[in-house]
C-alpha positions as CSV (number, residue, x, y, z in Angstrom):
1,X,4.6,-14.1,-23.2
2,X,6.1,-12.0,-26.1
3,X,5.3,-12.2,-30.0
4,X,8.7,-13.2,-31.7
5,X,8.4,-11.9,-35.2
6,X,7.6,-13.8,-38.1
7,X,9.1,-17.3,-37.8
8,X,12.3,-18.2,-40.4
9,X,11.4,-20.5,-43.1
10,X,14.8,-22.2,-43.0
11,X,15.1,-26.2,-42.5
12,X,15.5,-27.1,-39.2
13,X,19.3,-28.4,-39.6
14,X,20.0,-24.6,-41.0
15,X,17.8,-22.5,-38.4
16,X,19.7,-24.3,-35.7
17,X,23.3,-23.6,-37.3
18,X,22.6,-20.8,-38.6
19,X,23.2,-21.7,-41.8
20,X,22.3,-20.5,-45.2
21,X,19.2,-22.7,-46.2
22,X,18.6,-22.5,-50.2
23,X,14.8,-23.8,-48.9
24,X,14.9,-26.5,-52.0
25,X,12.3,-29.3,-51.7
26,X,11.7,-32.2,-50.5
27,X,15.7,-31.3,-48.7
28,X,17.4,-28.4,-49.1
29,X,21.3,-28.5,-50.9
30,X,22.5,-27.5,-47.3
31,X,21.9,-30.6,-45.8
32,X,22.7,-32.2,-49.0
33,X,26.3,-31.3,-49.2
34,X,27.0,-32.2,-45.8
35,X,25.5,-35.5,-46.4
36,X,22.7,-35.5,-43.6
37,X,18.7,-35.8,-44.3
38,X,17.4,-32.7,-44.5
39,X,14.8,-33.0,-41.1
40,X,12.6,-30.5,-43.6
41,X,10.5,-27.1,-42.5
42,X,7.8,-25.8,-39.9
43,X,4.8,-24.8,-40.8
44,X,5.0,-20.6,-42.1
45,X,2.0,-19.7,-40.1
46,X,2.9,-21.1,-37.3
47,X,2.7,-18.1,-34.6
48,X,5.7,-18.2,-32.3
49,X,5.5,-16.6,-28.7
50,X,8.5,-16.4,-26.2
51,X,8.0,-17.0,-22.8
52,X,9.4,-14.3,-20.4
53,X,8.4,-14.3,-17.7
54,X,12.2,-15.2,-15.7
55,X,13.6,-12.7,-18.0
56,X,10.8,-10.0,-16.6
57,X,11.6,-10.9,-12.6
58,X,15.4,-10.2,-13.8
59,X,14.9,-7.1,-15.1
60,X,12.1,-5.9,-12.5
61,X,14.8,-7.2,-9.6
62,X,17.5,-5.3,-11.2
63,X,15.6,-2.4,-11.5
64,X,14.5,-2.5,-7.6
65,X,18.4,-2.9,-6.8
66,X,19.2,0.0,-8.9
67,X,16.9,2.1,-7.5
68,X,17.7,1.1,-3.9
69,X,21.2,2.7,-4.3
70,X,20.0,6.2,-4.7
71,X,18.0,5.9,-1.4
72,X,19.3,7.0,1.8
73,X,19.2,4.1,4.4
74,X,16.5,5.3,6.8
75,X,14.1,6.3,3.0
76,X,14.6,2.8,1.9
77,X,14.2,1.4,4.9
78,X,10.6,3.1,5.4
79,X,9.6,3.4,1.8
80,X,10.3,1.1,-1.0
81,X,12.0,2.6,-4.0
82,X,10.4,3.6,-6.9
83,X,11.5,6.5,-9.8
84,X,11.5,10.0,-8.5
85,X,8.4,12.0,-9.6
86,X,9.5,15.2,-11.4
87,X,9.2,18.6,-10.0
88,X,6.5,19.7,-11.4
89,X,2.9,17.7,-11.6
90,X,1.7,17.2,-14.9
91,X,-2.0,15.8,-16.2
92,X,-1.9,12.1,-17.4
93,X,-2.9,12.6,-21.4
94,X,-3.5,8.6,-21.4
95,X,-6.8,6.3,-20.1
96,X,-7.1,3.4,-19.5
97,X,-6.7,0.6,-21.5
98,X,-10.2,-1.7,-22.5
99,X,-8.2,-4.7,-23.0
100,X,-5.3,-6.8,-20.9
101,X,-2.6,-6.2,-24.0
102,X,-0.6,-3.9,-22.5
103,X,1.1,-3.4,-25.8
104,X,1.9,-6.6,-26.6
105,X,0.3,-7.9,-30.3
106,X,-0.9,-11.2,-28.4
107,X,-2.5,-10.6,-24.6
108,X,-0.9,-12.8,-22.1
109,X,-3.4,-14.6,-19.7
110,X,-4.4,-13.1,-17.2
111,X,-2.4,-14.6,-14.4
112,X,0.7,-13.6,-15.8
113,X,-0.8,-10.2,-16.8
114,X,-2.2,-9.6,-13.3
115,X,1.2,-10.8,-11.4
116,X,3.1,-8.6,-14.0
117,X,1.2,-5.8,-13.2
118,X,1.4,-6.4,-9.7
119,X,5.3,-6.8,-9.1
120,X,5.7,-3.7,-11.5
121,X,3.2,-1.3,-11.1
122,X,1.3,-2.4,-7.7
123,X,4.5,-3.6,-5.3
124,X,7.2,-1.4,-5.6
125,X,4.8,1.7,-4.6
126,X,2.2,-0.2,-2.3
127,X,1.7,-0.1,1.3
128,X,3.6,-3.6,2.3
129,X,6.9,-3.6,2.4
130,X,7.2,-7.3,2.6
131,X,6.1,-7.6,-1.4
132,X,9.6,-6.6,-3.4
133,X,11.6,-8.6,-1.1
134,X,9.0,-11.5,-1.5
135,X,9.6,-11.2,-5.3
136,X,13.2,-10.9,-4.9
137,X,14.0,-14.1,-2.4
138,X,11.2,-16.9,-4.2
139,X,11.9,-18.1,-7.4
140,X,9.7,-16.9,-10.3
141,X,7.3,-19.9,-10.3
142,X,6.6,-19.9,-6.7
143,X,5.8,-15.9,-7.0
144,X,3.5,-15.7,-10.2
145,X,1.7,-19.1,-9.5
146,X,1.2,-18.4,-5.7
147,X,-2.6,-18.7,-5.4
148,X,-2.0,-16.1,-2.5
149,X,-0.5,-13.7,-4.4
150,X,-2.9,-14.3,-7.6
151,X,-5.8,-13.2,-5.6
152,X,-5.3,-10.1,-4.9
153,X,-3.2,-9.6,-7.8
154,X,-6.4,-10.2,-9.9
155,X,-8.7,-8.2,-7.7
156,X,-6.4,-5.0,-8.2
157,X,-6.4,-5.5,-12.2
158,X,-9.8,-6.5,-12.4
159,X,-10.1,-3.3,-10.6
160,X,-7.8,-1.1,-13.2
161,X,-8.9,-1.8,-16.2
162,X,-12.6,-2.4,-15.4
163,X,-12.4,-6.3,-15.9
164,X,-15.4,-7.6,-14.1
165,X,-14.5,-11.1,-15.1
166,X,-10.8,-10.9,-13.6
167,X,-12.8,-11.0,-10.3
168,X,-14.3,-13.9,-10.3
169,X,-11.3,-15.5,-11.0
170,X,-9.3,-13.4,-8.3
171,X,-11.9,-15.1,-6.0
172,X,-11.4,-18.7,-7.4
173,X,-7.6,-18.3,-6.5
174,X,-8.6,-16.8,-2.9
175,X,-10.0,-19.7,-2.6
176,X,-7.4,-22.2,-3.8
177,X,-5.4,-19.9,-1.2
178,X,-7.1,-20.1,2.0
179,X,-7.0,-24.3,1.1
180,X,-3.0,-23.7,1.5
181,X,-3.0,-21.7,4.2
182,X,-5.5,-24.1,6.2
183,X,-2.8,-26.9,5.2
184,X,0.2,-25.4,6.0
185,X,-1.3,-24.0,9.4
186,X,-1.6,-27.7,10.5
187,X,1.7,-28.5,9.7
188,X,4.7,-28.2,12.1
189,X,7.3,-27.8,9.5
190,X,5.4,-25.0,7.4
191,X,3.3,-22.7,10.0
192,X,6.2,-20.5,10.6
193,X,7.4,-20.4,7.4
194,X,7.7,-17.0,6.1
195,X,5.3,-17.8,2.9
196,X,2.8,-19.4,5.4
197,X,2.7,-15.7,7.2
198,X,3.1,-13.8,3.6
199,X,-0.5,-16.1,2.4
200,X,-2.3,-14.6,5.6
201,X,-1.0,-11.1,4.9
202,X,-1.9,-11.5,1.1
203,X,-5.2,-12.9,1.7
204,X,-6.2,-10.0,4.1
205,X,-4.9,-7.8,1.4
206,X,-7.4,-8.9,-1.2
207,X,-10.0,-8.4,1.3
208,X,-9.0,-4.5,1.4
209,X,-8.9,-4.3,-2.4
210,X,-12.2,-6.7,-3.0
211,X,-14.3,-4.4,-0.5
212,X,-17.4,-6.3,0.7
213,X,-18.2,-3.7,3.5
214,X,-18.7,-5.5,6.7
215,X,-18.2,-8.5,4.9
216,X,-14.7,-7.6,3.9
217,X,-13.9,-6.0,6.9
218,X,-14.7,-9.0,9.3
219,X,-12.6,-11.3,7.1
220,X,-9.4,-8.7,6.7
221,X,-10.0,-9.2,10.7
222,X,-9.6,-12.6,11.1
223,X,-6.4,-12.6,8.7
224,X,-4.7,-9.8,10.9
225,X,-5.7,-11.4,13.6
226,X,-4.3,-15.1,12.3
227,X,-1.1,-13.0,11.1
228,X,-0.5,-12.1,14.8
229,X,-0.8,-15.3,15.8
230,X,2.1,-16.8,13.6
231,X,4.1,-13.7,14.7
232,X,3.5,-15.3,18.4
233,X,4.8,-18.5,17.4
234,X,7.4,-17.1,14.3
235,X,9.4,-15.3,18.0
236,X,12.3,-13.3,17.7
237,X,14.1,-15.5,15.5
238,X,11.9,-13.8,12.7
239,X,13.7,-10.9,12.7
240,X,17.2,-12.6,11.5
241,X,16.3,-12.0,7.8
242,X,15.2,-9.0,5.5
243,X,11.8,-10.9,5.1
244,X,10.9,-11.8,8.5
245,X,11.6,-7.9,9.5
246,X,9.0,-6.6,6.7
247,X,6.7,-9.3,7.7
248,X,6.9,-7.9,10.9
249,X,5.8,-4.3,10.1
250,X,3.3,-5.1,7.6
251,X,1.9,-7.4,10.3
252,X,2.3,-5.0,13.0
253,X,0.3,-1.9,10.9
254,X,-2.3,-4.7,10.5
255,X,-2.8,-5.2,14.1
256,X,-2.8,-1.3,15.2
257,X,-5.2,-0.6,12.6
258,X,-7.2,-3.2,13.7
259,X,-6.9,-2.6,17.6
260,X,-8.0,1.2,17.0
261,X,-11.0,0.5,15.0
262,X,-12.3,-2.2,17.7
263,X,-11.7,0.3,20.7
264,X,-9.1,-2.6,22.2
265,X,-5.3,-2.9,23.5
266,X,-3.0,-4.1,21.5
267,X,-2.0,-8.0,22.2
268,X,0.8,-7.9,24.8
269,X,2.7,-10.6,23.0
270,X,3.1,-7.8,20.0
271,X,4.1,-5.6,22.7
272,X,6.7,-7.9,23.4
273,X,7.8,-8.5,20.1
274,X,8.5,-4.7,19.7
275,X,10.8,-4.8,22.5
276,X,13.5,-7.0,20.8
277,X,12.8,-5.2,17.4
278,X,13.9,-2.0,19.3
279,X,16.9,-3.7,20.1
280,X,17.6,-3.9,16.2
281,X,16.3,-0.7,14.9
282,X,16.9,1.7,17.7
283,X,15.0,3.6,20.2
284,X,14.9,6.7,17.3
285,X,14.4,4.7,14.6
286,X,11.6,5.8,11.8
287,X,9.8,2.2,12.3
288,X,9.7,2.2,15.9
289,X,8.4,5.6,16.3
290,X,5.8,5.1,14.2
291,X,5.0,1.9,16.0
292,X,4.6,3.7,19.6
293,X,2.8,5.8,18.1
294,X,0.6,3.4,16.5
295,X,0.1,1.4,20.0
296,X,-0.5,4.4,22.2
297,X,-2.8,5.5,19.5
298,X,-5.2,2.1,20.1
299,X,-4.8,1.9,23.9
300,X,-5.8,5.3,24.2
301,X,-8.9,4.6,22.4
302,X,-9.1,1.5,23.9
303,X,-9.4,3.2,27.6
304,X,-11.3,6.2,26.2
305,X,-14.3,4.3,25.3
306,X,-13.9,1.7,28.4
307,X,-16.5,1.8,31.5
308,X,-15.3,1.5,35.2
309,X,-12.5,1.7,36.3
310,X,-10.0,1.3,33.4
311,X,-11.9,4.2,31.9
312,X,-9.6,7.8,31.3
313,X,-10.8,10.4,32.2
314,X,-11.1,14.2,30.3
315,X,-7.3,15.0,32.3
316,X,-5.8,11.6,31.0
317,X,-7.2,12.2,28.0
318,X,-5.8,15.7,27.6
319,X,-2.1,14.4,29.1
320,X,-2.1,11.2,27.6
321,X,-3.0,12.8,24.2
322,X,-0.7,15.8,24.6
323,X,1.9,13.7,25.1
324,X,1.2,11.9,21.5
325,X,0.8,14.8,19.7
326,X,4.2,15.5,20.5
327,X,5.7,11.8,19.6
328,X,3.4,13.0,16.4
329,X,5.4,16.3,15.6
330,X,8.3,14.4,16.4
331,X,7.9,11.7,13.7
332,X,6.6,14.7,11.5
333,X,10.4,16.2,12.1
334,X,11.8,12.5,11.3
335,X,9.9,12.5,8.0
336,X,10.9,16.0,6.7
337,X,14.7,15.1,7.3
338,X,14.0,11.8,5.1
339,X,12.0,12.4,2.5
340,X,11.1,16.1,2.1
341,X,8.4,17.8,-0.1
342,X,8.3,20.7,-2.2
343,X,5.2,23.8,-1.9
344,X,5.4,24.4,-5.6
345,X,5.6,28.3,-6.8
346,X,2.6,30.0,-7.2
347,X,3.3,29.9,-11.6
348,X,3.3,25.9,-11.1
349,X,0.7,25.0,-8.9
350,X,-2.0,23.1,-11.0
351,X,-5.6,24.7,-11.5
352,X,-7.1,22.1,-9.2
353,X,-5.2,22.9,-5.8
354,X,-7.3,24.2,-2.8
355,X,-6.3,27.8,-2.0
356,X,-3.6,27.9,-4.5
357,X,-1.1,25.2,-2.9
358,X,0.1,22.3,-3.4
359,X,2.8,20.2,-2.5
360,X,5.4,17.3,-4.6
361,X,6.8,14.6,-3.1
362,X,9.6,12.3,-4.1
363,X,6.8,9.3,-4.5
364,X,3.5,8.6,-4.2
365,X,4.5,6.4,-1.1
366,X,6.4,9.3,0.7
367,X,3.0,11.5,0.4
368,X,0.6,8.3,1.9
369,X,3.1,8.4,4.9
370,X,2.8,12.2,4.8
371,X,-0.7,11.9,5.3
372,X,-1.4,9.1,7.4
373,X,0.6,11.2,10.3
374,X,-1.7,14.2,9.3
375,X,-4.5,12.3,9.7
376,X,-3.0,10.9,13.4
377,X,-2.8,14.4,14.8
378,X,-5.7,15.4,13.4
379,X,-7.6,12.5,15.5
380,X,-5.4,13.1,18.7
381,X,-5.9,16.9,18.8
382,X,-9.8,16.1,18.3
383,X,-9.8,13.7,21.3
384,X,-7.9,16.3,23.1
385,X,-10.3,19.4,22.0
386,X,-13.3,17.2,23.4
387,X,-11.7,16.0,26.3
388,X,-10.6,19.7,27.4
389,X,-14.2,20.9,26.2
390,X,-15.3,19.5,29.5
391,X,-13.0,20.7,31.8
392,X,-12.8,24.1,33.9
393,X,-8.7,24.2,33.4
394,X,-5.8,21.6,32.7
395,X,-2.9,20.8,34.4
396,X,0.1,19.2,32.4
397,X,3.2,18.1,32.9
398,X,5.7,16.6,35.8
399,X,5.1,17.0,39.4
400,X,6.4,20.2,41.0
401,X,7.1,21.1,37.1
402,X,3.1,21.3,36.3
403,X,2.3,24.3,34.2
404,X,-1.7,25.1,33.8
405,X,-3.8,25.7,30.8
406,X,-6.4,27.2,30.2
407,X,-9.1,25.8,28.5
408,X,-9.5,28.4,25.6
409,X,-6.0,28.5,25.0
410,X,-6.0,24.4,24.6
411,X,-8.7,24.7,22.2
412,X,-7.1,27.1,20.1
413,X,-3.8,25.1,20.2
414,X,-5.6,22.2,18.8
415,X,-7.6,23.2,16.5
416,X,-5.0,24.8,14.8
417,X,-3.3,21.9,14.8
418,X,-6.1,19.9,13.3
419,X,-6.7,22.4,10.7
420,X,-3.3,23.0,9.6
421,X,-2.4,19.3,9.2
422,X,-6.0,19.3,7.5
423,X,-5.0,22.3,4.8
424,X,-1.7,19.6,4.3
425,X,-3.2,16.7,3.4
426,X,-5.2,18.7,0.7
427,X,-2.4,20.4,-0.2
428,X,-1.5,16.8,-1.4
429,X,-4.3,16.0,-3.7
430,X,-3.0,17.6,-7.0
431,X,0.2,15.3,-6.6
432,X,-1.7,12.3,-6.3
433,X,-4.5,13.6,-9.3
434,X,-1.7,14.1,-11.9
435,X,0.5,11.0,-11.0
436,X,1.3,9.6,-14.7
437,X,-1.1,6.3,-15.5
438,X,1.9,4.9,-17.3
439,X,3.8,4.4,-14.0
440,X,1.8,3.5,-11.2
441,X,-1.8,2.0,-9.8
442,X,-4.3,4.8,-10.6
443,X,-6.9,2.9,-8.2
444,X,-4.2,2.5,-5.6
445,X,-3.6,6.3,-5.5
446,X,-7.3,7.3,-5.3
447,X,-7.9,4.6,-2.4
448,X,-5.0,6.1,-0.3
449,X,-7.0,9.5,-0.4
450,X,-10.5,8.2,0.2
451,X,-9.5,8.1,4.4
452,X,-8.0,11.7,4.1
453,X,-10.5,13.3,2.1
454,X,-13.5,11.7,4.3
455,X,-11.8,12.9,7.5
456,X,-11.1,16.3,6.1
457,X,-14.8,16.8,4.7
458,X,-16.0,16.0,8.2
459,X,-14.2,18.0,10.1
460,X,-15.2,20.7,12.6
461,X,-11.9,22.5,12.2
462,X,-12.0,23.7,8.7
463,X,-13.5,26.4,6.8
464,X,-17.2,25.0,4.7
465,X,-14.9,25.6,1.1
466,X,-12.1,23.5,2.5
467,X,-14.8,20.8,3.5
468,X,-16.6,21.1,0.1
469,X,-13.0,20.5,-1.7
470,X,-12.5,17.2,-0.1
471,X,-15.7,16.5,-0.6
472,X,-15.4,17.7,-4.4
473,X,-12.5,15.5,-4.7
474,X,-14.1,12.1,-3.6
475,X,-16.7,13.0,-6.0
476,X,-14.1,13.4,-8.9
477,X,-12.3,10.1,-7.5
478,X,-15.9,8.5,-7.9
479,X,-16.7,9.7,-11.4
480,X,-12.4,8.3,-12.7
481,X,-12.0,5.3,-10.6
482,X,-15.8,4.1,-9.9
483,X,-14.0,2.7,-6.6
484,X,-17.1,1.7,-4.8
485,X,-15.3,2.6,-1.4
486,X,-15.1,6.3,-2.6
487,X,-18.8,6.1,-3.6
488,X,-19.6,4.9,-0.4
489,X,-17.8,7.3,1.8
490,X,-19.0,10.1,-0.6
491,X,-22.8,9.1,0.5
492,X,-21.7,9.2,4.4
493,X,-20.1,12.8,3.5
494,X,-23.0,14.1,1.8
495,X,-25.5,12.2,4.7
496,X,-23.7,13.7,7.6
497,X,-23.4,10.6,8.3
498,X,-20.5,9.4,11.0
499,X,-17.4,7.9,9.0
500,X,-17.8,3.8,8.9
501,X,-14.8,1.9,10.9
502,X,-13.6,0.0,7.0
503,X,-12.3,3.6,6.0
504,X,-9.0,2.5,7.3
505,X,-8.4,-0.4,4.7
506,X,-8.7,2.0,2.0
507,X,-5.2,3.2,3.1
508,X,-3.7,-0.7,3.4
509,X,-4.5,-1.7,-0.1
């Protein structure tokens, strides 16, 4: 909704002509020359307010169009497109707002100010790459009055701008959304709709953003796990549209996340699906390598922490997870060639960087992928280093081709690794610290640090001042966000206490 201006105090006849109206009373000479009653005048004070909210979709789908051209196919097929960030970092000089304005002289109500915020600040540089083409392919109504999409819209705002209230009305529409959901679930026609699986997605993603703790994590859970279930019955056919593709990944992340923090395989019916999406994307493709990844990642864990028989032992682990760490590096490669970042000179690098260094990426999406395969390797090559801990020497490689190592030598090999992708993601924090407010979710970016940090403070591999940084930094996200997530895995930092299983949905919100 947008303030028009002070509203003309021409008859009606004349306003709609565009006439010149001589405003006599009780008709005006106008009106009395054409011979025509004069239908007479509003009210002056009336207050007149346009409503925009087509004309905002337009202009937020054109500029996701326009953007899209300037990616290469493999970046906007990973990432979705948002302005480059300049060179150089620089310190956001604006808070906040206190009130739900944004500018405007009469604030809108919050459901259009939350899905506003959320198809132009929160989608175009979140983690699901199912949301812009969601707004692009429904019609306006169906996207800003989607209870679905409401909820979590509202959480994130409430979250933003320190609106307690917006919460309980985020909840209220979460609500209202898992009624739909339920509904459509029962139907034939709608359960494999593509807005039945979007709900389920969008409903576990408020539970990421509303944060309940165990709460929040059981019920993200039971949406991921719902989500596969419609991919089940959605089959290959989903993959004919733009839509049913991102569904797919978003899904898929969901799942892997979720198999690795229960210790299980994943489903072999999603291990099906994958094999005709290879068929679409390619063997080398940017998607399906991080998938494999992703799956070998959970049944590894899954048969590392098993009893009996389908237990690996300390040599599979050490093959199983060398062999990773190389799919890892190799994704790593992948990355660089599409969406490289910068080690700024010494003369630039912000006051706040560990050891001096710091990195800029082309978006705060590209530096989240960055990190989440940092944070890969750095739990492979720990698996590995305790796995090869308890061994006298390891053997790798084909037969007749096996080439031993011993153990010292695999020790230091990874935990170099570990520390070097650990010194990275730090290396990232002043990009994500000096990100403008104007342009993106500042509680977005400090959630997608909140696993990093935690993981870096933690670990075994790096030096005490590069632990106290990360620690540092979760403190400072604590004190500018209050996110209660970073305040929480601050405590288990400073507690020496072992990093919770949630950490994981800080970086899917």
């Amino acid at each position: 909704m947008t303030y028009c201006g002070r509203p003309s105090t021409a008859c009606h006849a004349c306003r709609q002509k565009r006439g010149k109206c001589d405003r006599r009373k009780p008709g005006c000479g106008q009106c009395a020359r054409k011979r025509i009653s004069c239908p007479g005048y509003r009210d002056p004070d009336t207050i007149v307010v346009r409503d925009q909210t087509v004309s905002t979709i337009r202009r937020f789908r054109a500029k996701r169009d326009r953007l899209t051209k300037e990616l290469t196919p493999h970046e906007s097929a990973i990432l979705p497109p948002v302005h480059e960030h300049p060179t150089k970092p620089t310190k956001p000089t604006t808070t906040p707002p206190d009130s739900l304005s944004f500018g405007l002289a009469i604030a809108p109500a919050p459901e259009d100010a939350a899905s506003a915020f959320f198809l132009f600040c929160y989608a175009p540089a979140g983690p699901m790459a199912c949301l812009p083409i969601l707004a692009n392919v429904c019609s306006p109504a169906d996207v800003l009055l989607m209870p679905a999409l409401l909820a979590p819209a509202l959480a994130i705002l409430s979250f933003e701008f320190k609106q307690p209230s917006l919460m309980k009305l985020a909840r209220k529409n979460y609500a209202t959304a898992l009624k739909e959901v339920n509904l459509a679930l029962a139907s034939p026609t709608h359960v494999a709709n593509d807005s039945t699986l979007a709900s389920v997605l969008l409903l576990a993603l408020f539970e990421a953003v509303a944060f309940q703790r165990s709460d929040s994590l059981n019920s993200w859970t039971v949406h991921v796990n719902g989500a596969a279930e419609l991919l089940k019955v959605r089959g290959p056919s989903q993959f004919e549209s733009a839509l049913g593709r991102a569904l797919f990944l978003d899904v898929s992340n969901g799942i892997y996340a979720s198999c690795a923090q229960r210790r299980i395989a994943t489903p072999a019916a999603i291990s099906e699906l994958w094999v005709h999406w290879r068929k679409i994307a390619g063997d080398d493709g940017p998607e399906v390598g991080m998938g494999r990844v992703s799956d070998a990642m959970a049944n590894l864990l899954a048969r590392m922490t098993a009893s009996g028989e389908e237990s690996l032992g300390n040599e599979g682990v050490v093959r199983e997870g060398l062999e990773l760490d190389a799919l890892l590096v190799h994704l790593l490669e992948q990355l660089e060639e599409i969406s490289p970042y910068q080690t700024l000179p010494p003369v630039e690098v912000p006051t706040l960087a560990y050891n001096n260094v710091a990195h800029n990426y082309k978006s705060p999406q590209a530096a989240r992928h960055w990190n989440v395969l940092r944070m890969m390797r750095m739990f492979v090559n720990k698996w590995v280093y305790r796995a090869a801990s308890a061994m006298q020497d390891v053997s790798i490689g084909g037969v007749g081709s096996e080439e031993v190592i011993l153990p010292e030598r695999l020790l230091e090999m990874t935990a170099r690794n570990s520390e070097t992708m650990a010194f990275d993601v730090l290396s990232s924090v002043p990009f994500f610290q000096c990100l403008p407010s104007w342009r993106h979710s500042n509680q977005s970016m400090a959630r997608w640090l909140i696993w990093p940090l935690s993981a870096v403070a933690v670990s075994m591999f790096v030096p005490v001042s590069a632990q106290m940084y990360a620690r540092n930094s979760l403190q400072a996200i604590v004190k500018d966000s209050g996110l209660s997530q970073a305040a929480e895995a601050l405590d288990m930092v400073d507690e020496r206490r072992s990093l919770e299983n949630w950490l994981h949905l800080c970086h899917l919100s």
